[in-house]
C-alpha positions in Angstrom: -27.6 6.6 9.1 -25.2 4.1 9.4 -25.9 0.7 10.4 -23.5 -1.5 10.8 -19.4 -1.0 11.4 -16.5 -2.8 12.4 -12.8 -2.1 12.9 -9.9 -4.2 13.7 -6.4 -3.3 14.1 -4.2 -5.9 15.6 -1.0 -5.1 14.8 1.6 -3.8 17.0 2.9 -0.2 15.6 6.8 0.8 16.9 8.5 3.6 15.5 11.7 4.5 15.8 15.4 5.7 14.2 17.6 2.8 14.0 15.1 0.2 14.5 16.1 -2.3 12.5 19.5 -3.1 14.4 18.1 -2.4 18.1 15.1 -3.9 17.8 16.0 -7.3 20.4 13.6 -6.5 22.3 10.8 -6.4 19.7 11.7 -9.9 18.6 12.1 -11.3 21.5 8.9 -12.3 22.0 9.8 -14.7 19.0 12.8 -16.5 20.5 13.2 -20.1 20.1 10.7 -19.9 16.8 12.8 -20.8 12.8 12.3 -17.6 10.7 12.2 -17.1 6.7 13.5 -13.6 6.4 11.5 -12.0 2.9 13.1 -9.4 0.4 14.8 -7.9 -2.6 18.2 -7.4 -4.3 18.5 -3.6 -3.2 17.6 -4.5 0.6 20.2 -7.5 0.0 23.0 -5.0 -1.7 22.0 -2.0 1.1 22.6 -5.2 3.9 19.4 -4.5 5.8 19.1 -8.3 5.3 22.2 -9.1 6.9 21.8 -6.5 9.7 18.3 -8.2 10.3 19.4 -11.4 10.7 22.1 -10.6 13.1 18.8 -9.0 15.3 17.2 -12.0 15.1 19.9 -14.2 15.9 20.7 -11.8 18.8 17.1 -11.8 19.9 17.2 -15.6 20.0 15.1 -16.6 16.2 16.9 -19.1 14.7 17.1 -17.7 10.7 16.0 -20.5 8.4 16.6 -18.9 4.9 17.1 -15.2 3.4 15.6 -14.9 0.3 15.5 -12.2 -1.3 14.2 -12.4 -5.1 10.9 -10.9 -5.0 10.2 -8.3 -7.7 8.7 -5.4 -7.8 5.7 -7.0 -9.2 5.7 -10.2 -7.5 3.3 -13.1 -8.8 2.1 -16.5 -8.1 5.3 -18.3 -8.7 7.3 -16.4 -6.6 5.1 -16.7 -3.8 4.5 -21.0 -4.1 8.5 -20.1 -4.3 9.2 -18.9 -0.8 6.8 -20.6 0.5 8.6 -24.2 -0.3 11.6 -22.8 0.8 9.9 -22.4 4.2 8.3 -25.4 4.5 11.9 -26.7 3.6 13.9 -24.9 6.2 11.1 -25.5 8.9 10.1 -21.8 9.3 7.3 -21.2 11.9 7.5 -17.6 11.7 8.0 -15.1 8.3 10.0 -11.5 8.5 9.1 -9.4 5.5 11.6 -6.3 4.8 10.8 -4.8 1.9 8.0 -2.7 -0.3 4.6 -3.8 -0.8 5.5 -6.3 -3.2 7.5 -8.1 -0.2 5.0 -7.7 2.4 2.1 -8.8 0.2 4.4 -11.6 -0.8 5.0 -12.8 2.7 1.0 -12.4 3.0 0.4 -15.0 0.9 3.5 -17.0 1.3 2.1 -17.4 4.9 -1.5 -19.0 3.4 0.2 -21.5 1.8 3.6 -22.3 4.5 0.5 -23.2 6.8 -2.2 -24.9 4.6 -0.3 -26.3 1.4 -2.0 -26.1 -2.3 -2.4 -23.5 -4.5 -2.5 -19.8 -3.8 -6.0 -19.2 -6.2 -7.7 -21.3 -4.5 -7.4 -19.0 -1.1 -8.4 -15.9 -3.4 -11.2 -13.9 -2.0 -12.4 -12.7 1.4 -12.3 -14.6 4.6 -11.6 -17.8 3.7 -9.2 -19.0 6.3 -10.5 -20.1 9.9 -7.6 -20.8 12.1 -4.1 -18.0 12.5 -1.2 -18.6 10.9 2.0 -18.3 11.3 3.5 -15.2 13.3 4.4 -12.2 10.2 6.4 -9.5 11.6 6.4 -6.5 8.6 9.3 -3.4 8.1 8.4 -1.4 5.7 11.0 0.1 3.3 9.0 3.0 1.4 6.7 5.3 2.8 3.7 4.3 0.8 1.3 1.0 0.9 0.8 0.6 4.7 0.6 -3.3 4.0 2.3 -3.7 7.3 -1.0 -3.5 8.8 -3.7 -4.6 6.2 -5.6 -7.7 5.9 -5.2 -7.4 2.3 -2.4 -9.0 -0.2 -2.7 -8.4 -4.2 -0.3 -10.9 -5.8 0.2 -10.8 -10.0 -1.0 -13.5 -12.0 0.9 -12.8 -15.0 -0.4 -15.4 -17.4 -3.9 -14.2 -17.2 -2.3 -9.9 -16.8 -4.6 -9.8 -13.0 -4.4 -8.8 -10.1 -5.4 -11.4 -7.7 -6.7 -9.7 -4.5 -7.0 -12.0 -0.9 -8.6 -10.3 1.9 -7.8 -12.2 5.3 -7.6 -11.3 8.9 -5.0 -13.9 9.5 -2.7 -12.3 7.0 -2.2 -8.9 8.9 0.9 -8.7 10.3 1.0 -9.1 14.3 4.1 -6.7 14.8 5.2 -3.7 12.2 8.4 -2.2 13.0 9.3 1.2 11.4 12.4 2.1 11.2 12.6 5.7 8.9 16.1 5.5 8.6 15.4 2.7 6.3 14.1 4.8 4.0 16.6 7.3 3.2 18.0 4.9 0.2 14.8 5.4 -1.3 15.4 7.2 -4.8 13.1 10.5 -4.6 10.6 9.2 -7.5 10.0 6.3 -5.6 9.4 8.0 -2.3 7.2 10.7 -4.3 5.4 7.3 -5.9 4.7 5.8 -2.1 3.8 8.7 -0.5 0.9 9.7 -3.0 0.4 5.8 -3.2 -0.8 6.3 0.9 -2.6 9.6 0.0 -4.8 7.7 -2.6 -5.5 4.9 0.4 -6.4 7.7 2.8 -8.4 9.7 0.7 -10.3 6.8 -1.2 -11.0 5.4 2.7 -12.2 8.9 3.4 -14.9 9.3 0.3 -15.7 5.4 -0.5 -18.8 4.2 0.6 -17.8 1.7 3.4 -16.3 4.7 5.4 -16.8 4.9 9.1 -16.2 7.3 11.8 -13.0 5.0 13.5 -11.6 4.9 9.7 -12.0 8.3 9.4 -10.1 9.6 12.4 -7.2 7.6 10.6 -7.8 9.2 7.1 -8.0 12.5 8.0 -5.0 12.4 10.3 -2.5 10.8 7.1 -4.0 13.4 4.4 -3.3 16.6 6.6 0.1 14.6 7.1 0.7 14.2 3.8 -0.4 17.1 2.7 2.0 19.1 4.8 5.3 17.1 4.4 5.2 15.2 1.1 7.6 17.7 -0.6 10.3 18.2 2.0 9.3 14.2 2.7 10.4 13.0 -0.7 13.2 15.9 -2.5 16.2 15.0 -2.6 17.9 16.8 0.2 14.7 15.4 2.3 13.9 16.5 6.0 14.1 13.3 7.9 11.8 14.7 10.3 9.1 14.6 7.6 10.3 11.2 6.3 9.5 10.1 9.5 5.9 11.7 9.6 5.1 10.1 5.9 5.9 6.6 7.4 4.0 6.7 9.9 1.2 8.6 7.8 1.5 5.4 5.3 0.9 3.2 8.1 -2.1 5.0 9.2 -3.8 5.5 5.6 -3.6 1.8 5.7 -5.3 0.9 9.1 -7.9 3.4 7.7 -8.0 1.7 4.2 -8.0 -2.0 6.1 -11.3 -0.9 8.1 -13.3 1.2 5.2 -11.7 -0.3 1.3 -10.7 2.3 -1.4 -12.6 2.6 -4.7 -12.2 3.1 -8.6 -8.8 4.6 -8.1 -7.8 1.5 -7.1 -9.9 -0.3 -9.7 -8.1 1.4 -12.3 -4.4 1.0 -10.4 -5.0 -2.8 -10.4 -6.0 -2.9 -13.9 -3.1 -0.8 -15.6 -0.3 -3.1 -12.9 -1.4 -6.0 -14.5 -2.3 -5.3 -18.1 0.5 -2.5 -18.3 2.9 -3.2 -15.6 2.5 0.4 -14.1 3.7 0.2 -10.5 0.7 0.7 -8.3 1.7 4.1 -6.3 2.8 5.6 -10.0 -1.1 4.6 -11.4 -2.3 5.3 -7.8 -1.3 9.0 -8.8 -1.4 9.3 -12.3 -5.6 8.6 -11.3 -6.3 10.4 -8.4 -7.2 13.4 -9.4 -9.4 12.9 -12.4 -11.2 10.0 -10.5 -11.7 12.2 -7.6 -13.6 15.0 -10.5 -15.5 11.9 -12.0 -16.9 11.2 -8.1 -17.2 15.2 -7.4 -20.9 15.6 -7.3 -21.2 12.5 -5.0 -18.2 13.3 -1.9 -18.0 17.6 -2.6 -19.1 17.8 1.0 -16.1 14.9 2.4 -13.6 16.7 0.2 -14.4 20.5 1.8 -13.8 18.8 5.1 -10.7 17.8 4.3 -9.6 21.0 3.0 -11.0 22.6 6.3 -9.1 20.0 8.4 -6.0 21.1 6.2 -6.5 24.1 6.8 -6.2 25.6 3.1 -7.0 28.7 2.1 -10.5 29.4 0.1 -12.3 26.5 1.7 -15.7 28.8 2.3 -18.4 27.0 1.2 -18.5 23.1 0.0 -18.2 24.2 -3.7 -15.3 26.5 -2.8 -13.4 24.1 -0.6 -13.9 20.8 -2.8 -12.4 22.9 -5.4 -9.8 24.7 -3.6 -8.9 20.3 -2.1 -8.8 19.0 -6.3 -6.4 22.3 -7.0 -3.8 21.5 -4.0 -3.4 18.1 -5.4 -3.1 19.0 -8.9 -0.3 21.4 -7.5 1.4 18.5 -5.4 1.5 16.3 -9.0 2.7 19.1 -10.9 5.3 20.1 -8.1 6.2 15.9 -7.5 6.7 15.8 -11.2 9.2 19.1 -11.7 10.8 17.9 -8.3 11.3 13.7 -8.7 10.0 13.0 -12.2 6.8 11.3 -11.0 4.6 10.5 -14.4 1.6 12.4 -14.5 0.5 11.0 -17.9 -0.4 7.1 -18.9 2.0 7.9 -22.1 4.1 8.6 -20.2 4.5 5.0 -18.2 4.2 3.1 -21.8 -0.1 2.3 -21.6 -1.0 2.1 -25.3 -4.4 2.9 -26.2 -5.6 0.1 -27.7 -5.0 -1.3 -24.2 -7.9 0.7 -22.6 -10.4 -1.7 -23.1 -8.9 -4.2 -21.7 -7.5 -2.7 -18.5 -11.7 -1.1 -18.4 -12.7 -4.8 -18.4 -10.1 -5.9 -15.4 -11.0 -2.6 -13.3 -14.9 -3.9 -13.8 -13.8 -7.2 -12.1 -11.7 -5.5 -9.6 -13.4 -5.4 -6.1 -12.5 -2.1 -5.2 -15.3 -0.9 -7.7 -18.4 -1.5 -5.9 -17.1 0.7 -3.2 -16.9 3.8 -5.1 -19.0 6.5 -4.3 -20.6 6.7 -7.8 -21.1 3.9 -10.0 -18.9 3.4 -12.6 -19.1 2.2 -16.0 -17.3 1.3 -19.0 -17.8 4.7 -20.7 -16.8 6.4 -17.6 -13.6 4.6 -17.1 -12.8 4.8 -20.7 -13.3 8.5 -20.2 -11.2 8.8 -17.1 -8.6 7.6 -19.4 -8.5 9.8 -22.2 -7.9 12.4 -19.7 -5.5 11.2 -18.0 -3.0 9.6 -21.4 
C-alpha cells in the first residue's frame, strides 16, 4: 500500500509548429524583464538564436547577452561562465534553447545568477528556499524532458562526475515546443533522445518511488514511443510523429520529475563522466540488459505495459514481460541498422579496465537506491560484460 505521494508540475506546456518565431504572446508575460538567451554553436549556425531574440525583442524582453558555448557535456566552468555574464549584463530572466546540456546549464546558471558562490556547494536536493529567476526552456531534441524537471546534472570534469541538483526552483516556469526545431536534428541523435525519454518513462514506471499521477504520464510516453520512434527519427521522418516524440519526451519527464529513474541511469551517469558517453547513447546501450537484471522484481509492471501497447503475445505476465524486453531489443537493433545508434560499450570507446571505476561512480549515483532490486558491484560489473 502506498503511503505517501506527491506531484508537482508547474510548468507551462505549449506546443506548436513554428513556435519559436510566433511565440509574442508567450513571452509577453516577460516584457520589461533583461534576458540571457542560453545555447550552442549549431543553434547559433541554424539562427534559432537570432530568430529568438528578435521574439523577444518583439515581445518587449530586453536581450542582455547570447551565449552560446555550452557543450555537449557542459561542466562547472561553463556554468560559473554564463552565469557572470548575467550577473554582468543585469539579466533577471534566463532563455535556454538548446539540448539537455543547455537546459541543465541554464538550471544551474540560474542557482548561482541569484545567490552567488560556487555551484557544489548547492549540490543535492532541496536546498534552496526562495524562487529564482524566471527560466523559460525550448527544447531542441526530442529526448531529456529537462524543460520540465526539477533536476540539473552538470559534469565535473576534474573529478570524471556527474554532479546531480535536485531543486523545485530550477524547473522551468514556461516550456515552449516548437517541433519544427527539431527537424535539423541528425537521425542518430534524434534516435539517441528519443530512447533517452523511453529510458525516463520506463525507469519512472518500474522504480520504486512510482505513483499512480506518474504513471498516467509514463504509460502515455512509452505507448508514444513505442509507436512512432522509427518514422520519428529516419531520415525521411514523418513530422507528425516528430511532433508526438516531443511532446512524449516532455511527458516521460514530468513522470520521471514526480517518481526518479533507477540503475539505468546509475550506470548512464557513470559511463558520461568516466567515458564521456552522451547520456541518451548510454541511456540505450543499458536499457535492456538492466531491465533483465530487474525482471523478477517489475515482470508484472512490464506485462502492463505491453498490454497498454497493445503487442502481440502479452497473455500471461511471463509471456507479456517477455514479449515487452523482445520489442525493445527489436527497436535497438532496427535504431541501429536505421541511424547508427551504438548498441555496444566498444562500440562508444569504454575500455574495460574502466568498469570498475564507472561501478564505483554508479554506486554513488542517486538514482541507485531507487531501483527496484538492489544492486551491487558484481551485478553492475555483470551488466557490463553483457552489454561491451
Amino acid at each position: 500500500m502506498m503511503n505517501f505521494m506527491q506531484f508537482h508540475a508547474p510548468t507551462k506546456i505549449v506546443q506548436s509548429p513554428g513556435l519559436l518565431a510566433s511565440g509574442e504572446s508567450e513571452f509577453s508575460t516577460y516584457a520589461g524583464r533583461r534576458a540571457i538567451i542560453i545555447s550552442d554553436q549549431v543553434m547559433a549556425s541554424l539562427n534559432v538564436t537570432e530568430t529568438l531574440a528578435r521574439t523577444l525583442a518583439e515581445s518587449g524582453v530586453k536581450v542582455g547577452i547570447v551565449y552560446t558555448e555550452v557543450p555537449q557535456d557542459s561542466d562547472l566552468h561553463v556554468v560559473s561562465r554564463v552565469a557572470e555574464l548575467g550577473r554582468n549584463c543585469g539579466a533577471d530572466m534566463l532563455v535556454a534553447v538548446g539540448g539537455g546540456s543547455v537546459i541543465d546549464t541554464a538550471k544551474a546558471a540560474n542557482i548561482l545568477l541569484k545567490h552567488g558562490g560556487e555551484l557544489k556547494e548547492y549540490q543535492g536536493y532541496q536546498l534552496l528556499t526562495e524562487p529564482l529567476f524566471p527560466l523559460v526552456a525550448i527544447p531542441t531534441t526530442i529526448g531529456t524532458g529537462s524543460e520540465v524537471t526539477p533536476i540539473a546534472v552538470i559534469a565535473d570534469h576534474e573529478e570524471m562526475r556527474k554532479l546531480s541538483f535536485v531543486e523545485r526552483f530550477i524547473t522551468p516556469e514556461l516550456a515552449l515546443l516548437d517541433p519544427e526545431i527539431t527537424y535539423t536534428l541528425p537521425s542518430k541523435m534524434a534516435a539517441a533522445t528519443a530512447m533517452d525519454a523511453l529510458t525516463h518513462a520506463i525507469e519512472s514506471y518500474t522504480c520504486l518511488e512510482h505513483n499512480p499521477m506518474s504513471d498516467m504520464y509514463a504509460v502515455n510516453a512509452i505507448q508514444t514511443i513505442l509507436a512512432e520512434v522509427i518514422s520519428g527519427t529516419r531520415t525521411d521522418f514523418d513530422p507528425e510523429a516528430r511532433a508526438k516524440l516531443q511532446l512524449a519526451s516532455t511527458m516521460a519527464g514530468i513522470a520521471f520529475a514526480n517518481s526518479m529513474v533507477g540503475g539505468v541511469h546509475s550506470l548512464a551517469h557513470a559511463l558520461g563522466g568516466v567515458a564521456k558517453v552522451p547520456h541518451g547513447v548510454a541511456n540505450s546501450i543499458v536499457l535492456v540488459a538492466m531491465l533483465r537484471y530487474n525482471l523478477e522484481e517489475i515482470e508484472a509492471r512490464l506485462a502492463n505495459l505491453a498490454r497498454a501497447a497493445s503487442l502481440s503475445g502479452s497473455g500471461d505476465d511471463g509471456d507479456a514481460s517477455r514479449t515487452m524486453l523482445e520489442r525493445l531489443s527489436l527497436i535497438q537493433e532496427s535504431l541501429h541498422e536505421m541511424t547508427g545508434l551504438p548498441t555496444r560499450l566498444k562500440e562508444v570507446g569504454v575500455r574495460k579496465e574502466q568498469f570498475p571505476e564507472i561501478v564505483d561512480r554508479a554506486m554513488e549515483d542517486g538514482s541507485v537506491i531507487y531501483n527496484p532490486k538492489e544492486l551491487t558491484n558484481d551485478a553492475l560489473i555483470n551488466i557490463l560484460e553483457q552489454i561491451y
